[in-house]
C-alpha positions in Angstrom: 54.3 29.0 -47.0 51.9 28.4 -44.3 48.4 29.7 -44.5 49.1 32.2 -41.3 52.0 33.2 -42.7 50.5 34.0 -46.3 47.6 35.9 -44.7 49.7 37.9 -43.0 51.8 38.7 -46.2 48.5 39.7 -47.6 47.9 42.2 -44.8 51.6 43.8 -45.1 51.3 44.2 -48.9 47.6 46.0 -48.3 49.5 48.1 -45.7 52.6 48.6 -47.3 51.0 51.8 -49.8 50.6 53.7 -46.6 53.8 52.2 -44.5 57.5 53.2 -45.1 59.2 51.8 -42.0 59.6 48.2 -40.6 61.6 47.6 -37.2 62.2 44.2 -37.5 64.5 41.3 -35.6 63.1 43.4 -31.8 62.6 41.7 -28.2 59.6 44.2 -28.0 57.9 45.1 -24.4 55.3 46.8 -23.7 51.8 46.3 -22.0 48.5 45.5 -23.6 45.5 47.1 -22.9 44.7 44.4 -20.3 47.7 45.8 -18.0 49.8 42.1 -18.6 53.2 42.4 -20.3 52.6 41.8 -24.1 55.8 41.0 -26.9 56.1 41.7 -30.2 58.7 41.1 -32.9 58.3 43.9 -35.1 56.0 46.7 -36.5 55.1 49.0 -38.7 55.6 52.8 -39.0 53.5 55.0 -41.7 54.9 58.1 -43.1 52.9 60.3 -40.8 55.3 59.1 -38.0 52.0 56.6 -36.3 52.5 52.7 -36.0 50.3 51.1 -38.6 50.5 47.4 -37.4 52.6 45.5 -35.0 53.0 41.7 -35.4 53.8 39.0 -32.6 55.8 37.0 -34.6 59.3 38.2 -36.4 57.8 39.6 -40.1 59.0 38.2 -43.6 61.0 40.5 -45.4 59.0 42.5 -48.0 60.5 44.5 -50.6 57.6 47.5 -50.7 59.0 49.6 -47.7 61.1 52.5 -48.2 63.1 51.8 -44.8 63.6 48.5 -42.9 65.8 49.0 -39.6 66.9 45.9 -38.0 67.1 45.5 -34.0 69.8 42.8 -34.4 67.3 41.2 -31.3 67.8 44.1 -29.3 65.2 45.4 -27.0 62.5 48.1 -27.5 60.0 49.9 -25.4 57.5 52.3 -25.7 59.1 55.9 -25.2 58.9 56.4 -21.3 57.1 59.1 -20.0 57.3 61.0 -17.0 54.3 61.8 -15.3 55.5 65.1 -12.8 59.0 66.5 -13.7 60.0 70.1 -14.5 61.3 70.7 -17.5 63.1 74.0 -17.8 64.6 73.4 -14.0 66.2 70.7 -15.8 67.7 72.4 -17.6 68.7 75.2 -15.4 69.9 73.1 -13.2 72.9 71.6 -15.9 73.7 75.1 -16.7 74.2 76.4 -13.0 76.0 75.6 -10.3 74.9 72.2 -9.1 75.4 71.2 -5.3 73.1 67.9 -5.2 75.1 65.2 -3.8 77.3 67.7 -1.5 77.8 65.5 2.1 78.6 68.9 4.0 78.5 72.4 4.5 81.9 72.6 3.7 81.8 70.7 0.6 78.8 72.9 -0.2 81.4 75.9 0.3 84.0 74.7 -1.8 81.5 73.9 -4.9 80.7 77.3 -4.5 84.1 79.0 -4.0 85.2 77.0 -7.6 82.1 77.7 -9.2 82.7 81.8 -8.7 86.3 81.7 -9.5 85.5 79.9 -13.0 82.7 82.4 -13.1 84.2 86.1 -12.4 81.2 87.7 -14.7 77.9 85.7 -13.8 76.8 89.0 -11.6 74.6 86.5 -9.3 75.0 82.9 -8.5 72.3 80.8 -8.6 71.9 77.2 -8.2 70.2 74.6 -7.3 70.4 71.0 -5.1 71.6 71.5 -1.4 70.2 68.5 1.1 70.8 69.8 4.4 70.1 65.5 5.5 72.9 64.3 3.4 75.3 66.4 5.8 76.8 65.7 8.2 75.5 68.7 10.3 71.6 67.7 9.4 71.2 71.5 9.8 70.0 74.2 7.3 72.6 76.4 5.7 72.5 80.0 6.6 73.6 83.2 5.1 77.0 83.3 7.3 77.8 79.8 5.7 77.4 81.7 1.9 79.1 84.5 2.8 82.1 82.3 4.0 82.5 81.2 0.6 81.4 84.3 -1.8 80.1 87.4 -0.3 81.2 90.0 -3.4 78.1 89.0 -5.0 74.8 88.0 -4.3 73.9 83.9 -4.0 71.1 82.2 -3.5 70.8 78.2 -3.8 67.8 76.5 -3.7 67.2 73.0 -1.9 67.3 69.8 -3.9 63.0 69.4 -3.6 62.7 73.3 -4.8 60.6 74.0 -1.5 63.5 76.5 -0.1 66.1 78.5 -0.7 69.3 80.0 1.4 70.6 83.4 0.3 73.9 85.5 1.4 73.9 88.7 2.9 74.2 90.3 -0.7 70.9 88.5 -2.0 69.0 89.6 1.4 70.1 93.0 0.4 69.5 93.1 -3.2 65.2 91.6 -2.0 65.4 94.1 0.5 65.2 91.4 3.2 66.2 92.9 7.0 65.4 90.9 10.3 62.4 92.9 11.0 61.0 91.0 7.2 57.7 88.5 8.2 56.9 85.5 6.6 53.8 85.0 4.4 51.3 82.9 5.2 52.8 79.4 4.3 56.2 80.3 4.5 58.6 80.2 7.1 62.3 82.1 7.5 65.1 80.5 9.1 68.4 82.7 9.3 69.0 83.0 5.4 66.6 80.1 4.4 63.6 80.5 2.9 60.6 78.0 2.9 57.7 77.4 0.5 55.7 80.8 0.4 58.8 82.7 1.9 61.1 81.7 -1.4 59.3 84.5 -3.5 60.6 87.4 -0.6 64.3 86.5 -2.3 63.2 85.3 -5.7 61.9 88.3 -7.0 65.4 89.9 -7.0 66.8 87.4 -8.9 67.1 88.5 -12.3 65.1 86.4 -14.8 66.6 84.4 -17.3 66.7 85.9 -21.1 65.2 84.1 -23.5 68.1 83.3 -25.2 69.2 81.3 -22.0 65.2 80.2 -21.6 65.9 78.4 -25.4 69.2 76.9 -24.0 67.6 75.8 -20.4 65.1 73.7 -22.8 67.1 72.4 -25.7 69.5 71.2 -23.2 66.9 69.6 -20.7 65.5 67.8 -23.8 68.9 66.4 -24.6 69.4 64.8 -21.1 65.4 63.3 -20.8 66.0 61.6 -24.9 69.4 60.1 -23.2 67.0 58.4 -20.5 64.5 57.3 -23.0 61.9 59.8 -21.9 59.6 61.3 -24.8 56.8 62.8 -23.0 56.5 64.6 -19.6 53.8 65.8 -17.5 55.6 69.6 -17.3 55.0 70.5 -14.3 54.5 74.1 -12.8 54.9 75.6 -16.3 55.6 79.5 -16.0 54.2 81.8 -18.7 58.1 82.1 -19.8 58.6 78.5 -19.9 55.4 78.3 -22.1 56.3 80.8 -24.6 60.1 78.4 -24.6 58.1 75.6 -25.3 56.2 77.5 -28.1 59.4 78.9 -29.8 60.9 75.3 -29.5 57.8 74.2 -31.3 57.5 76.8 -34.3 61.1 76.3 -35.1 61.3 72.5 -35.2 63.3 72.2 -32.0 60.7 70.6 -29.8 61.4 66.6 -29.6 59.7 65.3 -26.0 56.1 65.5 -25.8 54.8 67.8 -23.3 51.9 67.7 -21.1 51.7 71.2 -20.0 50.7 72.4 -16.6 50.6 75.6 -16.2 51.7 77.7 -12.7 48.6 78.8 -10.8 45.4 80.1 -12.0 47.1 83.6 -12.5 48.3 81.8 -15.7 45.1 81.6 -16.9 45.6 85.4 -17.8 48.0 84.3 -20.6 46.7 81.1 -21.2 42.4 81.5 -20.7 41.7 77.7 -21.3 43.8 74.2 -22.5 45.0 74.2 -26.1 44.5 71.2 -28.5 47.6 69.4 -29.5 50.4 71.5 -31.2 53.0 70.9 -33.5 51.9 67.4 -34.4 51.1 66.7 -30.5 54.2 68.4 -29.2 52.9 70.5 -27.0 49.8 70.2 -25.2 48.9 73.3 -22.4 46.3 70.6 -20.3 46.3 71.6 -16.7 46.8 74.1 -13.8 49.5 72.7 -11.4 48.5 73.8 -7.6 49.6 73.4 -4.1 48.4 71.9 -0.9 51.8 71.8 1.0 55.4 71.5 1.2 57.7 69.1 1.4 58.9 66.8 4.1 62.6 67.0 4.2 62.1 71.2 5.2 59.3 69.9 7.5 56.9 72.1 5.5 54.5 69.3 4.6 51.4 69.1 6.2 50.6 66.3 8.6 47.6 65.3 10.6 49.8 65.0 13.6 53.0 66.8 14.9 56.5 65.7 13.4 58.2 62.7 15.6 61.4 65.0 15.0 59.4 68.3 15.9 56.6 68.2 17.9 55.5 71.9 17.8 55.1 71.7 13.9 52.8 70.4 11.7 53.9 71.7 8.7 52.5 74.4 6.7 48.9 74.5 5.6 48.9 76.7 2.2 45.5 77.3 2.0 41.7 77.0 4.2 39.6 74.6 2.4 37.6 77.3 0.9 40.3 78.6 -0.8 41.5 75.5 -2.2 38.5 75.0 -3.5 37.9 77.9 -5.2 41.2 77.7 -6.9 40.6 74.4 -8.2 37.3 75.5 -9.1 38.7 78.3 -10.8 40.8 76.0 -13.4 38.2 73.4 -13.9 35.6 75.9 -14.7 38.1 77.1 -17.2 38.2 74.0 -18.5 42.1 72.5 -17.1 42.8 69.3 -15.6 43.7 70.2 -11.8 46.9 69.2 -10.6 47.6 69.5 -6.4 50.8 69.1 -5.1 50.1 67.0 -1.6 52.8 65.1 0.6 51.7 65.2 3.9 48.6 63.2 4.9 46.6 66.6 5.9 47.4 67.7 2.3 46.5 65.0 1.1 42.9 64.8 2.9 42.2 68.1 2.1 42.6 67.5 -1.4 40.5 64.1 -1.9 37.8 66.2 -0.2 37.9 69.2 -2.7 38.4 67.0 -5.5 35.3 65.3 -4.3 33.2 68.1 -4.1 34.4 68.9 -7.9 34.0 65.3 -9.1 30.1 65.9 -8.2 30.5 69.2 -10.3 31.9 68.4 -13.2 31.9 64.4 -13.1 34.5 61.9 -12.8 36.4 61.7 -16.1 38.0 65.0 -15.3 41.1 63.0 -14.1 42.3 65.1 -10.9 46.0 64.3 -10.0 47.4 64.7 -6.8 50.9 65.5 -7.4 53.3 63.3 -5.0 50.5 61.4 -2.4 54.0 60.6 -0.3 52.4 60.4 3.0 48.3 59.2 3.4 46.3 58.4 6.0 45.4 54.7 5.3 41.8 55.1 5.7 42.1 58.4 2.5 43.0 55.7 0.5 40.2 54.1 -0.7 38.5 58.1 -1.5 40.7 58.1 -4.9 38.9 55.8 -6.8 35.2 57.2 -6.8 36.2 60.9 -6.9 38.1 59.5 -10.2 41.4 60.9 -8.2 44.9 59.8 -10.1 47.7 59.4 -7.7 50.6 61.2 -9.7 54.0 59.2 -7.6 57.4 59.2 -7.7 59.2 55.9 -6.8 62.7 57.0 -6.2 61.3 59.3 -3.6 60.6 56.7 -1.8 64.3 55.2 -1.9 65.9 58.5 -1.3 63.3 59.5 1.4 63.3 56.6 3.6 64.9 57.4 6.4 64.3 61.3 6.5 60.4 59.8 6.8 60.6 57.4 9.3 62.8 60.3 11.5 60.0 62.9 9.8 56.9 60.8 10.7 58.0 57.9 13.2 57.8 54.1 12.7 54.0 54.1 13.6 52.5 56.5 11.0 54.0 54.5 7.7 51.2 52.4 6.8 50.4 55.0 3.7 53.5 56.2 2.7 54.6 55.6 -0.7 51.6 52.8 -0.5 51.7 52.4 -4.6 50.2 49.0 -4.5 47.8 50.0 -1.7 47.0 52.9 -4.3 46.3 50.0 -6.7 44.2 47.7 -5.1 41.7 50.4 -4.1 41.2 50.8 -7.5 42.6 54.3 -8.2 44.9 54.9 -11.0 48.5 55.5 -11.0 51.0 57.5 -12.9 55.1 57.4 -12.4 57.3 60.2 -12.6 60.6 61.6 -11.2 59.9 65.3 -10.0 63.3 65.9 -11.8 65.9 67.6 -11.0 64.6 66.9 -7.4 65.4 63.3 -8.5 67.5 62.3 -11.8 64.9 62.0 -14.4 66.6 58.5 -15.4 62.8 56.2 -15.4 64.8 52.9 -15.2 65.7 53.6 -10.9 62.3 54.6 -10.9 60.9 51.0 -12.4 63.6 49.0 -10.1 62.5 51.1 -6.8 58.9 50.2 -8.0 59.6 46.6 -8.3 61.9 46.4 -5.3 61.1 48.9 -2.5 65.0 49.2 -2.7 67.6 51.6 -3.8 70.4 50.8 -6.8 72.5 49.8 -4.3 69.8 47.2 -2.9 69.1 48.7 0.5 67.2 47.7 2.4 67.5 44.0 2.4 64.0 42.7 1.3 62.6 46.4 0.6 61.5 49.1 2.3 57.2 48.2 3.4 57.6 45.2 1.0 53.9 44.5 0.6 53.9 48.3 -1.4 56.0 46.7 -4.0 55.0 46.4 -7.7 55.2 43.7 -10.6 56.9 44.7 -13.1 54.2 45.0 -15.6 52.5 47.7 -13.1 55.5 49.7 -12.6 55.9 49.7 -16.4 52.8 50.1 -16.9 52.8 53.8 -14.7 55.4 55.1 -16.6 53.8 54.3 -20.0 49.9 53.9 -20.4 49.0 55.6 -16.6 51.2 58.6 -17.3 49.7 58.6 -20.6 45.9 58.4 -19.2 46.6 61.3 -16.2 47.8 63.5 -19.6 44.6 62.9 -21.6 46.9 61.7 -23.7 46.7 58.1 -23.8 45.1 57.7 -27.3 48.5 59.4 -28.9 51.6 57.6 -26.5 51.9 55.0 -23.6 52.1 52.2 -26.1 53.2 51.0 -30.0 49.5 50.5 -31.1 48.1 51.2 -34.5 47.0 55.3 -34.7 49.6 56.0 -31.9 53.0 57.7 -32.6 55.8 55.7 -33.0 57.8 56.9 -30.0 60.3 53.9 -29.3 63.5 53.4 -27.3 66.2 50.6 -27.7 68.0 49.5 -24.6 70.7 47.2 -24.0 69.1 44.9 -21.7 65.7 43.1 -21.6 64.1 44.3 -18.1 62.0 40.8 -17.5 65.4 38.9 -17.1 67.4 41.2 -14.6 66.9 41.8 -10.8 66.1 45.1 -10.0 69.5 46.1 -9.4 70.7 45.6 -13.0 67.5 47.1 -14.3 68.2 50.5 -12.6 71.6 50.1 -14.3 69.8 50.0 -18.1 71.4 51.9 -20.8 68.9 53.7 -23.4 70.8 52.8 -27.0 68.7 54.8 -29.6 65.6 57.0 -28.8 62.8 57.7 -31.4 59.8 60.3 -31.2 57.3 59.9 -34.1 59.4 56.9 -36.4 62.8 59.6 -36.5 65.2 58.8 -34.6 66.4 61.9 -32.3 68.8 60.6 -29.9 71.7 57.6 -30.4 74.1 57.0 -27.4 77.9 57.3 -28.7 80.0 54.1 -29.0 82.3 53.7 -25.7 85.5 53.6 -26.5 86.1 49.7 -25.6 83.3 49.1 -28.4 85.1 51.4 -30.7 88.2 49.6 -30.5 86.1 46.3 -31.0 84.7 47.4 -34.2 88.5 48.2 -35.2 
């Protein structure tokens, strides 16, 4: 036995007392601390859940560990984690009627018309996922269109980027909305639709969910994000009901994905007065107040500097003056909470590098303020992220289902900062990956070919969409790993398989640095483990079943 090898026998037997797992025989990917792609052959897992060692090199068996589990040369990755995705919508959204992907009004109809008859006792309807520029019609749905398909009982849907909602003629009477209703500041009504601040003139007659349905909402959210590899979220927008889900989940056991909780609006502060420590062996984590700047572009209610290309007499909708926004924010870092802004537009976006600015002075730099989206930026905002410590919290496959709403939104000449992630990178600001699921499928792996390719999984368009905003593929994985990690606070527990970090792993059935980008939005997550147990195992298909015969 070689000197090298015999030393490093020495160093598993002094670790094996504490160590009761090995994965061995892996193609393992991750990066290293220096932000380059780094592989390992195996490592160690103690019985606290926490990777003890990992070794380069495939490790000789030993007989001292209680469990050895053999990759049979498969590849793992760190656990994925999604920066910005909402976590009980998730789940609402695969329990409810589901109209994402509908190509018309009338196909919107008939969803709905199927949806009642299989559902005689729900007494409202509500879903979720309508994209008024998938249709044919490129208009909104209005309450007339509902109310061709189910008017016995009121309906409300909300759009696929939760920034509106149309109701029927029963919802509008049930909120006690008539023609003569107003708008609120930062909210706009359009015949049955509701935008941004409007939503909540309908949403506060829609009954809230019990909490029995609150449990179900979560366990089955947590169920689809394991299936994608996904083991810790940024939870964005967190209710007061959500958070009280979450904490059942965790005093019970039943909490598997590691949340980053950002709680909705200062006024949760009331139920929540300041960020928890880690609970439930770093389950659950309330971290941050999630606020908002803006819309969103595809109901023309983000802000923008100048007027829409597709509607010149708008510019959005402007939530709050500057001194309000500031206050807010000032609000939840004097409390002690990371700040996180929702911003698409580039006047959003301004407005909130300039308040985070003013509270980087405050409080200092290392208070990690997150933009939520930074989809469209004036180029010369860019380079403000970095010394106001600003993280820009981005969602690739926004970009590759947004494209052409935003070059009709904005026009070709104003698309030097949109979706600028390696711009974002070179001026030295940090970068975290998410989804903004169910607005998107929380699936990270269209997410990390989008990054690489500036295309969608069907390669369009040829050569990528701004191609100079494309990403290596150590940088995209890198965002959804150790940057979503870091805008957390919690890169010292996930983001990578490092010794004093929790063993959260995934096994997929490809190896992501020898596919195009096509095939790597295709990748299949095999097994899923949170803390060294594994909570998640994709069923044999049925042609590998036979195989195994």
């Amino acid at each position: 036995m070689t000197r090298t090898a015999l030393a490093l026998c020495a160093l598993l037997l002094a670790s094996a007392a504490n160590a009761v797992t090995i994965v061995e025989n892996i193609n393992g990917i991750q990066i290293g601390p220096d932000g380059k792609l780094q592989h390992f052959g195996s490592f160690m897992i103690g019985d606290d859940g926490r990777v003890t060692q990992v070794m380069t090199n495939p490790t000789p068996r030993m007989s001292k560990f209680d469990r050895m589990i053999n990759g049979e040369g498969r590849t793992v990755l760190p656990g994925l984690i999604d920066a910005h995705g909402h976590v009980m919508d998730l789940g609402f959204a695969a329990l409810r009627i589901d109209v994402t992907g509908t190509r018309s009004i009338a196909e919107l109809q008939q969803r709905l018309r199927d949806y009642a008859a299989a559902h005689p006792n729900d007494a409202w309807i509500v879903g979720f996922g309508w994209n008024q520029e998938l249709w044919s019609e490129k208009r909104f749905p209005t309450s007339a269109d509902l109310d061709a398909a189910v008017s016995d009982r009121p309906v409300v849907l909300e759009r696929v980027d939760g920034h509106a909602v149309v109701a029927n003629r029963a919802a509008l009477k049930a909120a006690g909305v008539t023609a003569a209703t107003q708008p609120p500041p930062g909210g706009e009504i359009h015949d049955g639709v509701f935008v941004d601040a409007a939503m909540a003139l309908v949403n506060k007659a829609v009954p809230r969910p019990t909490q029995q349905q609150q449990d179900q909402a979560l366990e089955k959210s947590q169920q689809i994000l394991l299936g994608f590899g996904v083991t810790g979220v940024g939870a964005m927008s967190t209710s007061v009901d959500d958070w009280s889900s979450f904490r059942r989940a965790g005093e019970t056991g039943r909490l598997y994905v590691r949340l980053m909780s950002y709680l909705s609006g200062t006024e949760s502060m009331a139920a929540v007065p300041k960020p928890t420590g880690w609970l439930y062996g770093d389950q659950l984590r309330a971290v941050g107040i999630k606020l908002f700047a803006d819309g969103a572009l595809g109901s023309r209610g983000a802000w923008l500097k100048q007027p829409y290309a597709d509607k010149p007499d708008s510019r959005g909708l402007q939530f709050h003056s500057d001194a309000e926004m500031l206050t807010l924010a000032d609000t939840a870092a004097a409390g002690g909470f990371q700040v996180a802004t929702h911003a698409i537009g580039d006047a959003a976006n301004a407005q909130i590098i300039g308040v985070y600015e003013q509270l980087s002075h405050k409080y200092g730099r290392d208070r990690r303020w997150r933009i939520e989206h930074f989809q469209i930026a004036d180029p010369v905002d860019i380079p403000r992220l970095a010394p106001a410590g600003i993280i820009a919290s981005m969602q690739p496959t926004h970009q590759t289902s947004d494209r052409l709403m935003a070059e009709a939104r904005l026009g070709p000449n104003r698309l030097a900062g949109a979706y600028a992630w390696q711009t974002v990178l070179t001026s030295g600001a940090r970068l975290a990956f998410g989804s903004d699921f169910p607005v998107e499928s929380p699936n990270p792996f269209p997410g990390l070919a989008a990054g690489i390719s500036r295309q969608d999984v069907n390669g369009q368009p040829p050569g990528g969409w701004i191609p100079s905003e494309r990403l290596s593929l150590a940088q995209a994985l890198d965002a959804f790993t150790r940057g979503a990690a870091y805008a957390g606070f919690a890169e010292d527990k996930i983001g990578a398989l490092e010794p004093g970090k929790w063993a959260d792993f995934i096994i997929v059935d490809r190896d992501p640095t020898k596919v195009d980008a096509q095939s790597l939005a295709q990748t299949q997550v095999l097994e899923t483990w949170v803390g060294g147990k594994k909570v998640w195992e994709r069923a044999p298909s049925a042609s590998a079943t036979e195989r195994g015969k």
